[in-house]
C-alpha positions in Angstrom: 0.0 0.0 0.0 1.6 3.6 -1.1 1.4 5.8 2.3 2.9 9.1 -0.2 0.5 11.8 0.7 -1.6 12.5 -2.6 -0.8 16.1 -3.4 -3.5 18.8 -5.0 -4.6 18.6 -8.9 -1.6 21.7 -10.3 1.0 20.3 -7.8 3.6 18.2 -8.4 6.6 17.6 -6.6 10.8 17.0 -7.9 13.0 15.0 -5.9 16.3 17.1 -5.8 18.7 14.8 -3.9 17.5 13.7 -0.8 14.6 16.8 -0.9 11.2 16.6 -2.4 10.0 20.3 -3.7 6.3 21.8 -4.9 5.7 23.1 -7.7 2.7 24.2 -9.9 0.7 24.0 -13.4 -1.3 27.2 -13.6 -2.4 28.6 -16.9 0.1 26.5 -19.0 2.7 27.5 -17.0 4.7 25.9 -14.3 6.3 27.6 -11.4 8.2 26.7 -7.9 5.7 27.4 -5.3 8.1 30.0 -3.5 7.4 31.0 0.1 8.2 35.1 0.0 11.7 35.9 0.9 13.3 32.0 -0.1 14.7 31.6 -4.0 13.7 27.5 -4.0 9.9 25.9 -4.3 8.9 24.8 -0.5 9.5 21.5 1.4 6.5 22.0 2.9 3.3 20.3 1.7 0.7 23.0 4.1 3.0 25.6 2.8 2.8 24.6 -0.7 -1.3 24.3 -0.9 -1.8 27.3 0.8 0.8 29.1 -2.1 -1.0 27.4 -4.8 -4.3 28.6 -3.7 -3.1 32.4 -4.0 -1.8 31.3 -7.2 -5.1 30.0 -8.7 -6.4 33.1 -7.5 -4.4 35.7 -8.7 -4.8 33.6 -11.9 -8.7 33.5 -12.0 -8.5 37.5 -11.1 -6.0 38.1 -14.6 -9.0 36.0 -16.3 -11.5 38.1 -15.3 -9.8 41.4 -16.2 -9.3 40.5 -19.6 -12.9 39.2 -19.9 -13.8 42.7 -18.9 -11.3 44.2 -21.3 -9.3 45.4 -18.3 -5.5 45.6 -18.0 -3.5 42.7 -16.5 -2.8 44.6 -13.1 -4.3 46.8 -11.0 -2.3 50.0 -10.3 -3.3 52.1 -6.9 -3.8 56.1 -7.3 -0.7 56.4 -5.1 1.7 54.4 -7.4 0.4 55.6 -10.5 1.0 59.1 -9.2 4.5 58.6 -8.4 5.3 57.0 -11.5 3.3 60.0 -13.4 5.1 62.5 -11.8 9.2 60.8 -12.6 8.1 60.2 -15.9 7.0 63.8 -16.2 10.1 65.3 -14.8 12.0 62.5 -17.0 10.6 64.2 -20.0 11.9 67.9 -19.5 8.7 69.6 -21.1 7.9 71.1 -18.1 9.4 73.1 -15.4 9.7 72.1 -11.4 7.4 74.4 -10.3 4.7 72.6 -12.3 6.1 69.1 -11.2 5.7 70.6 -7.1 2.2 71.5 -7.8 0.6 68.2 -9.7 2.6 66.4 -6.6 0.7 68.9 -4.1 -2.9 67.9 -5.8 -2.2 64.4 -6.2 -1.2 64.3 -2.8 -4.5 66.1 -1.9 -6.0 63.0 -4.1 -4.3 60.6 -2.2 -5.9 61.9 0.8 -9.1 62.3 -0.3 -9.8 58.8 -2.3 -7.1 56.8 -0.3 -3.7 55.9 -1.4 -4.5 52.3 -2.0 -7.6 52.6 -4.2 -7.3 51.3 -7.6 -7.2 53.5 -10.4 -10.1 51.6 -12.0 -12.2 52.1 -9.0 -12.8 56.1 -8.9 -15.9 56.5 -10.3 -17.5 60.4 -12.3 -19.5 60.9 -9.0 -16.8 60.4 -6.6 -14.9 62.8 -8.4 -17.4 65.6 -8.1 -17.5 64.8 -4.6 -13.9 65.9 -4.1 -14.3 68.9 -6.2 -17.2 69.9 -3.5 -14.8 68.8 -0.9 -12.0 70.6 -2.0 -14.3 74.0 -1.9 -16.1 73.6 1.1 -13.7 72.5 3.9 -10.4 74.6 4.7 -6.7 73.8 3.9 -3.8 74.7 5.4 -2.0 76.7 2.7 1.9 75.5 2.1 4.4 77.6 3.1 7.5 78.1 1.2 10.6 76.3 2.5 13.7 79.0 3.5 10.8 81.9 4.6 10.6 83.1 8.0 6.9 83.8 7.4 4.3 83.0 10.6 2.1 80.6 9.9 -0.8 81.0 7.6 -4.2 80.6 8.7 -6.3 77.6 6.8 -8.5 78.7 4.4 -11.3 77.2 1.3 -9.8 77.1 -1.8 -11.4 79.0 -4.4 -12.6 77.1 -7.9 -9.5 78.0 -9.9 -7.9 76.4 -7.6 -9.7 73.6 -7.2 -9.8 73.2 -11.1 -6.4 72.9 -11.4 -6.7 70.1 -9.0 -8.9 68.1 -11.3 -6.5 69.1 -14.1 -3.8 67.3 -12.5 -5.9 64.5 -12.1 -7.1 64.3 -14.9 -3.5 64.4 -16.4 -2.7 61.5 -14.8 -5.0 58.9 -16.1 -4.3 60.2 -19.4 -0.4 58.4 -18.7 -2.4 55.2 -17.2 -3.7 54.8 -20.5 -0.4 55.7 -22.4 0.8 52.8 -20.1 -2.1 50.8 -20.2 -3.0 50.7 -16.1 -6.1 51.5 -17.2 -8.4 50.8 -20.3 -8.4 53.4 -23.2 -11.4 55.9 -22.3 -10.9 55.5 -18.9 -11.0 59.0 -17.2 -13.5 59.9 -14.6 -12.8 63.8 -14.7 -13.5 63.8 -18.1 -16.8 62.8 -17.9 -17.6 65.0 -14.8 -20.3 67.1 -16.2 -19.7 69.8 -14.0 -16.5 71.2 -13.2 -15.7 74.6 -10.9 -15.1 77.4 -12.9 -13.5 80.7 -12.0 -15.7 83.9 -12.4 -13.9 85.6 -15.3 -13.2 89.5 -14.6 -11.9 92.5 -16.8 -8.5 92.4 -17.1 -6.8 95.5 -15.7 -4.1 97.1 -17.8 -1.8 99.7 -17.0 -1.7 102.4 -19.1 1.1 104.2 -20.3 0.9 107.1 -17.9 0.5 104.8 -15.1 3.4 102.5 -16.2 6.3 106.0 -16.4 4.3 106.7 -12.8 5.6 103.4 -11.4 9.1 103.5 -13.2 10.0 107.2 -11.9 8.4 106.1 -8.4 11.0 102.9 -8.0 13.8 105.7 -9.6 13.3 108.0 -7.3 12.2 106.5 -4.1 14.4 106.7 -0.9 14.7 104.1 1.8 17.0 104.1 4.6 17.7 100.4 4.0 18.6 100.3 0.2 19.9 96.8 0.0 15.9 95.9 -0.6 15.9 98.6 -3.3 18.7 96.7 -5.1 17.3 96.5 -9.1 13.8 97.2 -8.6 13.7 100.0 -11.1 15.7 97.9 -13.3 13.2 95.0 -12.9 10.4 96.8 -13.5 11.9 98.4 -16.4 12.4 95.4 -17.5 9.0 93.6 -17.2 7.0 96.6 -18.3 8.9 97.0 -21.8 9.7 93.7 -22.8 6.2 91.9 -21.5 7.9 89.1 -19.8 6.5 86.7 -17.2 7.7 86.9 -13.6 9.5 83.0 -13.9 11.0 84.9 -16.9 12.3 87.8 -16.0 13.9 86.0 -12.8 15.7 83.6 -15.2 17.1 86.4 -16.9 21.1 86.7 -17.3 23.3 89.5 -17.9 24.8 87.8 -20.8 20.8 87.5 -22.4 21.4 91.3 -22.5 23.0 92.2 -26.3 23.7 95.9 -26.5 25.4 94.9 -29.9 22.3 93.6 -31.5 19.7 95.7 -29.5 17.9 92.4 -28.2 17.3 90.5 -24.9 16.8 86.8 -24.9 14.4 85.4 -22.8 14.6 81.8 -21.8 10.6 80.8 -21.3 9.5 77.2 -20.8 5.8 77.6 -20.3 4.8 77.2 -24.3 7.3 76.0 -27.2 7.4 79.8 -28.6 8.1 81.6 -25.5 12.2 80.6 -25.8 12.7 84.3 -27.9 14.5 86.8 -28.7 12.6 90.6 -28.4 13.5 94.0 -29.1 15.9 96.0 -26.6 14.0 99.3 -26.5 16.2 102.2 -26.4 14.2 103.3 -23.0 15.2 100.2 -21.6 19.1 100.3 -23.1 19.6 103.9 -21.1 18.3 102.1 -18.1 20.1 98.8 -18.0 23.2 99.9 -19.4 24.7 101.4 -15.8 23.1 98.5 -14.2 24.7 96.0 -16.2 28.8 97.7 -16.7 28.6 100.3 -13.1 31.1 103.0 -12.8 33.7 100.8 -11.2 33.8 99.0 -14.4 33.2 95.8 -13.0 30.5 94.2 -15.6 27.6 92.3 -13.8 27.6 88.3 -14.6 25.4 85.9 -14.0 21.8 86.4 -12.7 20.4 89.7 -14.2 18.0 90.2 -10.7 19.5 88.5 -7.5 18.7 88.6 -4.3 20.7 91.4 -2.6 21.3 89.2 0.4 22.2 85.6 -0.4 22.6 86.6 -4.6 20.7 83.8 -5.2 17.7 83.9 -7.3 14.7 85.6 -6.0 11.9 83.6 -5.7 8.9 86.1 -6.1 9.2 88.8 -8.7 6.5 90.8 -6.8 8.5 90.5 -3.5 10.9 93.5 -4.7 8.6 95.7 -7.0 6.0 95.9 -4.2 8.6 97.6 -2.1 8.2 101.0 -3.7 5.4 103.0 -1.7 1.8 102.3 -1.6 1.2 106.5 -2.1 3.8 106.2 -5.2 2.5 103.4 -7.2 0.2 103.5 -10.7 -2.4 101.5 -8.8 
């Protein structure tokens, strides 16, 4: 009479030397039924059914999916986000700050719908839930890191705000379907019927009057401290006749600067024709000329507008033009 235990239907054993090991048949395939951790199939029969039933499982959930036209494996929100976001930054079409802020509102995602849920699993209506969400109950605003600012009360974040949180979102189930962790079509922002939307307003524009105002204000002003003065006329020379953005203008070099051909160069990332080349105007030439070559003929290099302090690059164009009086400026 054989006393050999009978083993499952899918298991089968190989007698290496003096060891008997498990293995499996699942879908075709065979595989060593490996406890985590170990790199050979098990010695133990308990051990080996109990691996082969997760195994059969696993296999039987893989059937399923591709019934239902899903992809092989499930990717969580949180996973998916970090991969987005390093194959974002991997691709250098966009700069960090825009990296920091899809990280902030998946983050605020992660929160809201749990880390672990599944992609596949965030549904149209929970989506406008969190748009609600996001508008109704307060958040603690982010400070910057390096600022010696007290902290910041929590407040409700306003629709643009929140918009640009279900743009982010939204962004990133477009790469699960470049990488297939979900189906083609699969985007629950997208078909969100309603979505917050900003109240539009009049733009306000300075006009010419207002703008020389400004400029002969940040010439002429007098502080006793002047090392916060340092280039504000100069920067808001700069800003008002070349039309620059604030990232722009901080990016800015002295060598961008060509006296010879009359142009500045500005470096800008945030669409594929803002890297340019615009007209110096001859206002603008009399102005940056002593700012660039002073009277002690050492020529400036390097950053165009530094921080007076560390000479690093400021962080906030607004930060040193709001520092000419409230009773002298155009607005």
């Amino acid at each position: 009479m054989n006393s050999k235990p009978r083993t499952p239907a899918g298991i089968y054993t190989r007698n290496q030397g003096a060891t008997v090991r498990y293995y499996a048949r699942i879908g075709g395939e065979r595989m060593p039924l490996k406890p985590p951790g170990e790199k050979r199939a098990t010695t133990d029969p308990e051990v080996a059914q109990a691996l082969f039933a997760q195994l059969v499982m696993d296999h039987q959930k893989t059937q399923l999916r591709a019934i239902h036209s899903l992809p092989k494996v499930a990717v969580s929100l949180f996973a998916a986000a970090e991969e987005h976001l390093k194959l974002k930054a991997a691709a250098g079409r966009v700069r960090t700050q825009t990296i920091e802020a899809d990280e902030l509102n998946l983050e605020r995602a992660c929160a809201f719908f749990g880390a672990d849920t599944l992609l596949e699993a965030i549904t149209p209506q929970q989506v406008g839930q969190w748009a609600t969400h996001l508008q109704t109950t307060p958040v603690a605003a982010r400070r910057p890191e390096g600022t010696n600012r007290g902290k910041r009360a929590s407040r409700v974040m306003g629709a643009s705000n929140a918009r640009k949180c279900l743009n982010s979102l939204s962004n990133l189930y477009r790469r699960a379907q470049e990488q297939g962790w979900v189906s083609m079509g699969v985007n629950p922002v997208g078909a969100l019927m309603s979505k917050p939307q900003d109240k539009h307003h009049e733009s306000r524009w300075f006009e010419a009057h207002e703008v020389a105002l400004l400029l002969e204000s940040a010439r002429t002003v007098q502080r006793k401290r002047s090392d916060g003065m340092a280039g504000a006329y100069e920067l808001l020379a700069t800003a008002a006749l070349t039309g620059a953005r604030p990232s722009e203008l901080l990016g800015l070099t002295a060598e961008d600067v060509s006296f010879d051909r009359n142009t500045i160069l500005i470096r800008g990332t945030k669409t594929d024709g803002a890297f340019r080349s615009v007209p110096l105007p001859p206002q603008l030439r009399e102005i940056l000329e002593p700012y660039l070559t002073p009277r002690d003929r050492t020529p400036r290099t390097g950053l165009l507008f530094r921080s007076p302090k560390s000479g690093e690059r400021v962080t906030d164009a607004r930060t040193r033009s709001q520092r000419a009086p409230a009773s002298r400026r155009g607005r």
